[in-house]
C-alpha positions as CSV (number, residue, x, y, z in Angstrom):
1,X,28.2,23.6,-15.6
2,X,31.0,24.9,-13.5
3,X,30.8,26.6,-10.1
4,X,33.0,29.1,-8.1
5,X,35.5,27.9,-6.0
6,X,35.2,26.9,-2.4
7,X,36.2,28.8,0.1
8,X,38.9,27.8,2.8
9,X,36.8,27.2,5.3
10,X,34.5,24.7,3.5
11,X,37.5,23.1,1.7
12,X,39.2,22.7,5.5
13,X,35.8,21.3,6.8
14,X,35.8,18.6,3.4
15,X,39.7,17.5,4.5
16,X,38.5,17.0,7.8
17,X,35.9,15.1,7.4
18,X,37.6,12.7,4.4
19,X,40.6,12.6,7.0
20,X,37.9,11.8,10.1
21,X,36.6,8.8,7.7
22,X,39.2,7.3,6.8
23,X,41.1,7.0,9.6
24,X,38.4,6.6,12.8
25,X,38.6,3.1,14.3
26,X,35.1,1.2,14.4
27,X,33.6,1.5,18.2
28,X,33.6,-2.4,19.7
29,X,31.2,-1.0,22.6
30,X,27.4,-0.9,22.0
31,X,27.0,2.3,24.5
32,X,30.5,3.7,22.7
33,X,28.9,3.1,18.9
34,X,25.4,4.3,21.0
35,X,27.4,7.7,21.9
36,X,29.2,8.0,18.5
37,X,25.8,7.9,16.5
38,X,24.7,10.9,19.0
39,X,27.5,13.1,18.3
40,X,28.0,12.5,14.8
41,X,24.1,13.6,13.9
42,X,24.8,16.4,16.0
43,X,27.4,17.3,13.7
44,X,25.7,16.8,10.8
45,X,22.5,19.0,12.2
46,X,24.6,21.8,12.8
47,X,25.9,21.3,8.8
48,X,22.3,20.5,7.8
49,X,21.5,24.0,9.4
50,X,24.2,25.8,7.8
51,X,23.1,24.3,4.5
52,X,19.1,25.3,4.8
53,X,20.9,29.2,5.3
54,X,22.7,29.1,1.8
55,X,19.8,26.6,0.6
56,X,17.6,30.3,1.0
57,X,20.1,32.4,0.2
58,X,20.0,30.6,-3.5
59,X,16.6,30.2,-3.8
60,X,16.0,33.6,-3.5
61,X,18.6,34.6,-6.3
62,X,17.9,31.6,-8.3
63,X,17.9,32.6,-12.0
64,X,16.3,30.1,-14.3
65,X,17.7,31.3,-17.4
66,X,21.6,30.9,-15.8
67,X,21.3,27.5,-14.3
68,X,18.4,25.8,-16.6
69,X,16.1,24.1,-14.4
70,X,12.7,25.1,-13.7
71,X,13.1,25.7,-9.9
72,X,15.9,26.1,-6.8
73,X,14.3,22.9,-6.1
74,X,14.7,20.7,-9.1
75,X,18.4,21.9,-9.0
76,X,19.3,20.5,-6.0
77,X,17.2,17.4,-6.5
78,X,19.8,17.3,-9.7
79,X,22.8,18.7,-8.3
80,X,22.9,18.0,-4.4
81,X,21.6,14.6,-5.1
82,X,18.5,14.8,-2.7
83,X,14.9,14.8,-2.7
84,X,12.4,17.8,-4.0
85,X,11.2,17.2,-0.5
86,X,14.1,17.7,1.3
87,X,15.2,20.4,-0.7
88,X,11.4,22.0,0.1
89,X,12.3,21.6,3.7
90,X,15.9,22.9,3.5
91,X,14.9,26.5,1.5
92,X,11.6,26.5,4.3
93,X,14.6,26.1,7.6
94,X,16.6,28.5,6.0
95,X,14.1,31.4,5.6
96,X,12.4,31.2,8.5
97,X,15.4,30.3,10.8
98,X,16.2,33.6,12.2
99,X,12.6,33.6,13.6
100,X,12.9,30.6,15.3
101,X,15.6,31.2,17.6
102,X,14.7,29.0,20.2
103,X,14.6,26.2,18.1
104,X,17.8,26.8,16.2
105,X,19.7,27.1,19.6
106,X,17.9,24.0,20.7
107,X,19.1,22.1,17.3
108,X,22.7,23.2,18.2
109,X,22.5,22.3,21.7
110,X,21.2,19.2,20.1
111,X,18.2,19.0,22.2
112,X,16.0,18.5,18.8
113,X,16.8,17.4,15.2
114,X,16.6,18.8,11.9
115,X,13.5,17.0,11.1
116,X,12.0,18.7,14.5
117,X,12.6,22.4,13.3
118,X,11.8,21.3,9.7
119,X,8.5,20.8,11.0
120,X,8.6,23.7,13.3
121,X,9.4,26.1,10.0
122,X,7.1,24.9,8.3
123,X,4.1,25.5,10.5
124,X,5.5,29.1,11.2
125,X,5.9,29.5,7.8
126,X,2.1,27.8,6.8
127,X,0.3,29.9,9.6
128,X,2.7,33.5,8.8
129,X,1.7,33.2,5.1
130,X,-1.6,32.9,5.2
131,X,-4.7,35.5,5.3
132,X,-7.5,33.5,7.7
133,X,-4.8,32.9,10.8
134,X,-6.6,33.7,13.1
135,X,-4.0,33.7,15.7
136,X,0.1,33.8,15.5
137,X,2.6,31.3,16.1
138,X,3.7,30.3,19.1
139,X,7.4,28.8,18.7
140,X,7.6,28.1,22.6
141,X,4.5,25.8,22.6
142,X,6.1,23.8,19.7
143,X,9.5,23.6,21.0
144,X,8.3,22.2,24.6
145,X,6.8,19.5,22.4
146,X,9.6,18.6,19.7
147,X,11.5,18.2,23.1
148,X,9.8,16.3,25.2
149,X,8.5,14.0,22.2
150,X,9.3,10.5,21.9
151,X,7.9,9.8,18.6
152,X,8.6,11.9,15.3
153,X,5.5,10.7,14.5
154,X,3.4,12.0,17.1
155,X,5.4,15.4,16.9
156,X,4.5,16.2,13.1
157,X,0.4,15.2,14.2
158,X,1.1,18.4,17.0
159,X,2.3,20.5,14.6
160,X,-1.0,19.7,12.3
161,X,-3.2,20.9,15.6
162,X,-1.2,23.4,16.0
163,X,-1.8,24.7,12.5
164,X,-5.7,23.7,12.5
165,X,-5.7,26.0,15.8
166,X,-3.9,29.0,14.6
167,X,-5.8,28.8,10.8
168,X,-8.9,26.0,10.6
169,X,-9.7,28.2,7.4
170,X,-6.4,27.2,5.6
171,X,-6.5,24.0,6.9
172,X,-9.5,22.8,5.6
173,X,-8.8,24.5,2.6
174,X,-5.5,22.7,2.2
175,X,-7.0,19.4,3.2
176,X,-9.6,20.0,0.2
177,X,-7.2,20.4,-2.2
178,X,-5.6,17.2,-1.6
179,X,-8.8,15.2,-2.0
180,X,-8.8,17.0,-5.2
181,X,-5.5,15.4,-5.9
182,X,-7.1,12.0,-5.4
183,X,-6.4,9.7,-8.7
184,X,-6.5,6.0,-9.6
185,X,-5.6,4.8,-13.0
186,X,-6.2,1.8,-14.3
187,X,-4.0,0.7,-17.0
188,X,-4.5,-2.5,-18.9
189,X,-1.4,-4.6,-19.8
190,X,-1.0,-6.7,-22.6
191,X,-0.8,-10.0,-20.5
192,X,-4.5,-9.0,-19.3
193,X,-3.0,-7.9,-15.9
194,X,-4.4,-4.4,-14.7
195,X,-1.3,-1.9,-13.1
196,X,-3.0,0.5,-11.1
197,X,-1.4,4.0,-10.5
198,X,-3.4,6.4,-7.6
199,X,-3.0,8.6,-5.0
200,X,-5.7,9.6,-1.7
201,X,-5.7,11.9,1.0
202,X,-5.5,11.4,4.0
203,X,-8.5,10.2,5.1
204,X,-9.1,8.0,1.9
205,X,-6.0,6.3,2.4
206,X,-7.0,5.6,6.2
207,X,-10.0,4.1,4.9
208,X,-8.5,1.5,2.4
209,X,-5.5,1.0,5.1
210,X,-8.6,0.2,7.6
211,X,-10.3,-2.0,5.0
212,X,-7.2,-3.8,3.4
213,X,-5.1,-4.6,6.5
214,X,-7.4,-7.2,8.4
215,X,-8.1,-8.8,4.9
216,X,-4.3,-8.7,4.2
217,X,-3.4,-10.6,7.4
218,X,-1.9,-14.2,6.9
219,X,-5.3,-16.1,6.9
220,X,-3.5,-19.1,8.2
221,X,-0.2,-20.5,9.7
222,X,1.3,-21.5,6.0
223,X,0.1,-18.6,4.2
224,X,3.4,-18.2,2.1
225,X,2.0,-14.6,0.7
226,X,4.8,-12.2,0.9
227,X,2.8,-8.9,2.4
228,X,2.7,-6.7,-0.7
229,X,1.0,-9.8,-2.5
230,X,-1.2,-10.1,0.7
231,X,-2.2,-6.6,0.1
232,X,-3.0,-6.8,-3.6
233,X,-5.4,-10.0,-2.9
234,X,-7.3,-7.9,-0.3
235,X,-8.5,-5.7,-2.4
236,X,-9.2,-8.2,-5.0
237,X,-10.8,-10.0,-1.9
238,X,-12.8,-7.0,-1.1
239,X,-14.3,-6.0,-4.6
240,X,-15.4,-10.1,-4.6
241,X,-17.1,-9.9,-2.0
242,X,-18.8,-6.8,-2.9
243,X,-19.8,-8.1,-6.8
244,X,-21.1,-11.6,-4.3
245,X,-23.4,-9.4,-2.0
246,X,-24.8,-7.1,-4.9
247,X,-23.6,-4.2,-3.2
248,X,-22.0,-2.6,-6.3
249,X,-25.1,-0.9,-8.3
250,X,-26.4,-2.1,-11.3
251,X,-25.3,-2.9,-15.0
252,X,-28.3,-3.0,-17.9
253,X,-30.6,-4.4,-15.1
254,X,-28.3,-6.9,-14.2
255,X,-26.2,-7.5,-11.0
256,X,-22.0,-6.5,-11.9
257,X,-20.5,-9.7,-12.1
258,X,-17.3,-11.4,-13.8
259,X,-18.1,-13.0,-17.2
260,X,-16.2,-16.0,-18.4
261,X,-16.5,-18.1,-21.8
262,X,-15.1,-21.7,-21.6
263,X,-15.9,-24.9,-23.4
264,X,-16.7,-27.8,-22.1
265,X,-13.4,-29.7,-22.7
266,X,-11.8,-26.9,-21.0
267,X,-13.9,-27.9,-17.8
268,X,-13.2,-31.0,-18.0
269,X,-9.3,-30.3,-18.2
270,X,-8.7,-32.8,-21.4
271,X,-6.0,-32.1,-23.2
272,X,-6.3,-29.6,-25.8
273,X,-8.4,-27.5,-24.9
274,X,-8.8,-24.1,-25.0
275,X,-8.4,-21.5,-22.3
276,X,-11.1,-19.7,-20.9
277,X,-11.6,-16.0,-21.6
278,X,-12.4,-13.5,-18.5
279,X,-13.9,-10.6,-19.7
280,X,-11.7,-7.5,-19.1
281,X,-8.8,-9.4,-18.9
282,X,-8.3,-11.7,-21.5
283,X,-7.0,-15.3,-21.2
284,X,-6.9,-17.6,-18.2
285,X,-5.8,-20.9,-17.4
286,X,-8.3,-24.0,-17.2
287,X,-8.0,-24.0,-13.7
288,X,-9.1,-21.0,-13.2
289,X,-12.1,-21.3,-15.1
290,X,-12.6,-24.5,-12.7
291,X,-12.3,-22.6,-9.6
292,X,-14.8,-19.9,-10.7
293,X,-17.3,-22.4,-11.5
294,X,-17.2,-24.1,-9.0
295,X,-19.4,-21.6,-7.4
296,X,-20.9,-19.9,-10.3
297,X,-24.2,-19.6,-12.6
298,X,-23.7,-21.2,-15.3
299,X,-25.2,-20.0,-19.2
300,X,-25.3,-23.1,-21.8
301,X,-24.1,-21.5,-25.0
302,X,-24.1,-24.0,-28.7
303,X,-22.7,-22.8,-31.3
304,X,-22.0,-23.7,-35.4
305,X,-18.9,-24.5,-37.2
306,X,-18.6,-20.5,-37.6
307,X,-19.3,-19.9,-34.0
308,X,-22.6,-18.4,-34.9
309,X,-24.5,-18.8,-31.4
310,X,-28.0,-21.0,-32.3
311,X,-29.1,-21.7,-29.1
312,X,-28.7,-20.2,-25.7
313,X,-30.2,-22.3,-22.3
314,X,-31.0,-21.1,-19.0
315,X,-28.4,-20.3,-16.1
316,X,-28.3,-22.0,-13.7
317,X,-26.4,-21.8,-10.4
318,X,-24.4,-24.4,-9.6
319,X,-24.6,-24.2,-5.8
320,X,-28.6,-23.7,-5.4
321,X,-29.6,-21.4,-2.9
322,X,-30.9,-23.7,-0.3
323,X,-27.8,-25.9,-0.7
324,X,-25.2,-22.7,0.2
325,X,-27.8,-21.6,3.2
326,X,-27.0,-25.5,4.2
327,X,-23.3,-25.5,3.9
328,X,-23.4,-21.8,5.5
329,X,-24.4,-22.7,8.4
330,X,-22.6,-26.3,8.7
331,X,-19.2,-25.1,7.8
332,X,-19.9,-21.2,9.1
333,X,-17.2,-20.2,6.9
334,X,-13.8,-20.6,5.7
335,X,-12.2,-24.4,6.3
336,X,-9.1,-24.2,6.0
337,X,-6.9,-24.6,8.6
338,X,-6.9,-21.8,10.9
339,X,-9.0,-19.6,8.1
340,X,-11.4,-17.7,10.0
341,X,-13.1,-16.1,6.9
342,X,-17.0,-15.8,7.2
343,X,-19.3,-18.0,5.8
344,X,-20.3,-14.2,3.3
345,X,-16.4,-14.5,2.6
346,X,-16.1,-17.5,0.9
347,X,-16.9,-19.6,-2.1
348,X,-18.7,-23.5,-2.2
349,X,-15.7,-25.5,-3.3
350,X,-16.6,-29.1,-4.8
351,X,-13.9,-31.1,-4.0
352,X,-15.0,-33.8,-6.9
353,X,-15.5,-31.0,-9.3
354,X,-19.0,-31.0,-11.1
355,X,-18.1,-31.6,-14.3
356,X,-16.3,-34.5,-13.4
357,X,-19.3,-36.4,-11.6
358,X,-19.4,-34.7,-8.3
359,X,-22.1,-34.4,-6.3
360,X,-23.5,-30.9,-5.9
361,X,-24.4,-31.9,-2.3
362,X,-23.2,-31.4,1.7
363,X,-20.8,-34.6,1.3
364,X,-18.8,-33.0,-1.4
365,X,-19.0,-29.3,-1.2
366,X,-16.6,-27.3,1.2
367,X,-16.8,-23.6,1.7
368,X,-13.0,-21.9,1.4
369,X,-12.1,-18.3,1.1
370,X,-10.7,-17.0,-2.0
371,X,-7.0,-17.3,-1.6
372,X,-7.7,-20.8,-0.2
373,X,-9.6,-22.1,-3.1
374,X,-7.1,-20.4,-5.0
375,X,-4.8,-22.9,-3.3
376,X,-6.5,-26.0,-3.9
377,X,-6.8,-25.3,-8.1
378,X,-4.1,-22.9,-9.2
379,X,-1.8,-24.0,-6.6
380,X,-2.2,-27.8,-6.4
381,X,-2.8,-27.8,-2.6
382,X,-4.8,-31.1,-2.0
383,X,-7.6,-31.0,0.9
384,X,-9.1,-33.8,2.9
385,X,-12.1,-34.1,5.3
386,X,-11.4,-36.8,8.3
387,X,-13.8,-38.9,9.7
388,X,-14.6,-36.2,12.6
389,X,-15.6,-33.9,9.9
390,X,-12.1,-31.6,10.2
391,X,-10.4,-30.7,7.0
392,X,-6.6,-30.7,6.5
393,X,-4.4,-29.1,3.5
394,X,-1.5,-30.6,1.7
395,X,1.0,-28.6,0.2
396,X,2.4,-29.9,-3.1
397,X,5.6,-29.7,-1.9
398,X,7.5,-29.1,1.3
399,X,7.1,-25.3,2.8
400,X,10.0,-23.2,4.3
401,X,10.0,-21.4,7.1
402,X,7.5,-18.1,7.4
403,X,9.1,-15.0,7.4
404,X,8.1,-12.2,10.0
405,X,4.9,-10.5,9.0
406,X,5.4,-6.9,8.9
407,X,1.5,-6.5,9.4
408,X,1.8,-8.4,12.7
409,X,3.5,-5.6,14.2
C-alpha cells in the first residue's frame, strides 16, 4: 500500500532526529543521563500529542474498503507497529484534546505525561458519552491529582472514583460486563498435561491473586521454584487441599477425588513395570503413583489374563484416621525445613514406603506439604530424622544460588 508524501516539516523533524541519534555523545553523569531522560520524554510527549491529533483526524475518515482492515485501530496496530491499546488511547487524546486544555498545556509544560492525560481523556470521554452521568467532568480535579501523583498507579484508581462519582450507573454496568467476559478453558494436551486459557475481572482476579500468592511463596530457603512454576503449584496446591477437606461437592455420592490404577510391581518400583494411569490425565511415572499412595485409600483390584475384573476388595486407607490425628498433632504440619504448611496442608509421607515393609506407624510416617513430598519421590531429595526428633533434607545434587523472589517484594 503506498502513502502520500511527507510534508517538509515532518521530513525536517525525521533528519533531525536520525542526525540527533547518531551523533549525541552518551552522558557519563548519573544526574546528566537523570536530566537527559527528562527532556527527551518531554520531547517525545509533545510528538506523542501531535500524533493522538492526526491519530483522530484518521479515525474519523477511516474508510475500510480503501485501506482493508476492519478498524483505524487494527491499522495502526499493523502499520504504526503498536498496540490496539495504544492506538485506543491515541484516537481517545486526540478527540477529546481540545477539551482538556489544562491538561494538554500541562503535558507541554511537561508537568504530566501522556499516560496522565490518556487517562484524563478517557474518563472525560467515559463520563461525556454516557446517558446516567449524573454530574459533568471536572478536568481541574483530575489535573491537581495527575500532578501531584507519585504513582501512575494510584492516579488511574482516581480516575476510576472519579468516574464511579460522576456515573455509578455506567460503572457498575461496565464492571458487569466484564464479569461477563470471565472465561477459563481447559484444554487437554496430548502428553496428559492440561493448558489453561482464562480471563477474570477485576475482583475475580483479586481473589485468586489473594489466594495464590501466600501459597506461591518460597516454602523454604532452597525452594529452587522459579515464581511462574511457584504459581502454577499453588493452585494445584489449593484444589488438593480442597478435594482432601471435601469441600468440593459431590460426585455419584462420592467425595471428588483423583483416581489412579497401578499394579503392584509398579509400587514396588521393580523393573518392568508398568506406569500408573491418573485418570484425566493419562500416564505417570512410578513414583508418582508412590507418592500418591503414600497417603491414599487404597481399592484391591484382581484381574484375568483378559483383564476381566473378578474380584474387587475393600479400600482401605493407608494412613487410618487415628494414626493422621496422631501425627497431626506431633508434627503440627509440614517438616521440612523452614516449611510452615499446616498440619490440613499436607500429606503422611512414609519414609520406608508401605509396600516395601514400612511401618504404617509414628516412627516412620512424616507429614510434608505437597511440593515437599514431591521432593522427596519425583525429585530424589533424601530426608532424615535426628535423634532430637528434627528432620533435615538432602538435595541430590549441589544447589546454586536463589535468585531474588519477585513475590518477596
Amino acid at each position: 500500500m503506498s502513502f502520500g508524501l511527507a510534508s517538509p516539516a515532518l521530513s525536517a523533524l525525521e533528519f533531525a532526529v536520525r542526525a540527533f541519534v547518531d551523533e549525541a555523545q552518551p552522558c557519563a553523569d548519573p544526574l546528566d543521563i537523570a536530566a537527559s531522560l527528562i527532556r527527551k520524554r518531554a520531547v517525545i510527549n509533545r510528538l506523542e500529542l501531535d500524533f493522538a491529533s492526526d491519530a483522530a483526524r484518521f479515525a474519523r475518515e477511516y474508510d475500510e474498503n480503501c485501506y482493508g482492515d476492519p478498524s483505524p485501530y487494527a491499522w495502526m496496530r499493523e502499520h504504526c507497529h503498536m498496540t490496539g491499546g495504544a492506538a485506543v488511547t491515541a484516537v481517545c487524546v486526540g478527540e477529546m484534546a481540545p477539551s482538556l486544555e489544562r491538561s494538554v498545556e500541562a503535558l507541554r509544560d511537561n508537568r504530566i505525561g501522556l499516560a496522565h492525560l490518556g487517562l484524563i481523556a478517557g474518563t472525560a470521554e467515559g463520563i461525556g458519552r454516557s446517558s446516567t452521568a449524573t454530574s459533568t467532568f471536572d478536568e481541574t480535579v483530575l489535573l491537581a491529582k495527575a500532578e501531584a501523583s507519585t504513582s501512575f498507579k494510584r492516579f488511574r484508581i482516581e480516575c476510576a472514583h472519579a468516574r464511579h462519582a460522576a456515573d455509578r450507573e455506567d460503572f457498575l454496568a461496565q464492571q458487569n460486563q466484564e464479569r461477563e467476559w470471565s472465561s477459563l478453558r481447559m484444554r487437554s494436551l496430548t502428553d496428559g498435561g492440561l493448558e489453561l486459557i482464562g480471563y477474570l475481572d477485576a475482583e475475580g482476579g483479586a481473589v485468586v491473586r489473594t489466594a495464590l500468592e501466600p501459597l506461591a511463596a518460597r516454602t523454604s530457603a532452597d525452594d529452587r521454584r522459579r515464581v511462574e512454576q511457584r504459581c502454577a503449584d499453588a493452585l494445584v496446591e489449593l484444589c488438593t487441599h480442597a478435594l482432601d477437606t471435601g469441600t468440593i461437592p459431590q460426585r455419584a455420592s462420592q467425595r471428588s477425588h483423583l483416581q489412579v490404577t497401578t499394579t503392584l510391581e509398579t509400587l514396588r518400583d521393580l523393573v518392568g513395570a508398568p506406569a500408573g494411569e491418573l485418570e484425566h490425565a493419562g500416564v505417570i511415572a512410578a513414583a508418582s503413583v508412590q507418592r500418591m499412595a503414600c497417603d491414599a485409600t487404597i481399592t484391591r483390584l484382581l484381574v484375568d489374563v483378559n483383564s476381566a475384573i473378578v474380584d474387587v476388595g475393600r479400600s482401605q486407607r493407608v494412613v487410618a484416621g487415628a494414626t493422621r490425628k496422631a501425627l497431626n498433632v506431633r508434627d503440627k504440619g509440614c517438616r521440612w525445613p523452614g516449611c510452615e504448611r499446616t498440619a490440613s496442608w499436607t500429606a503422611a509421607h512414609h519414609v520406608v514406603h508401605w509396600v516395601r515393609g514400612g511401618a504404617t506407624d509414628l516412627d516412620n510416617l512424616v507429614l510434608l506439604c505437597n511440593q515437599h513430598h514431591w521432593l522427596v519421590h519425583e525429585g530424589e531429595w533424601q530426608i532424615a530424622r535426628r535423634d532430637d526428633g528434627t528432620i533435615i533434607a538432602m538435595p541430590p545434587r549441589p544447589l546454586a544460588r536463589l535468585p531474588d523472589d519477585p513475590l518477596a517484594a
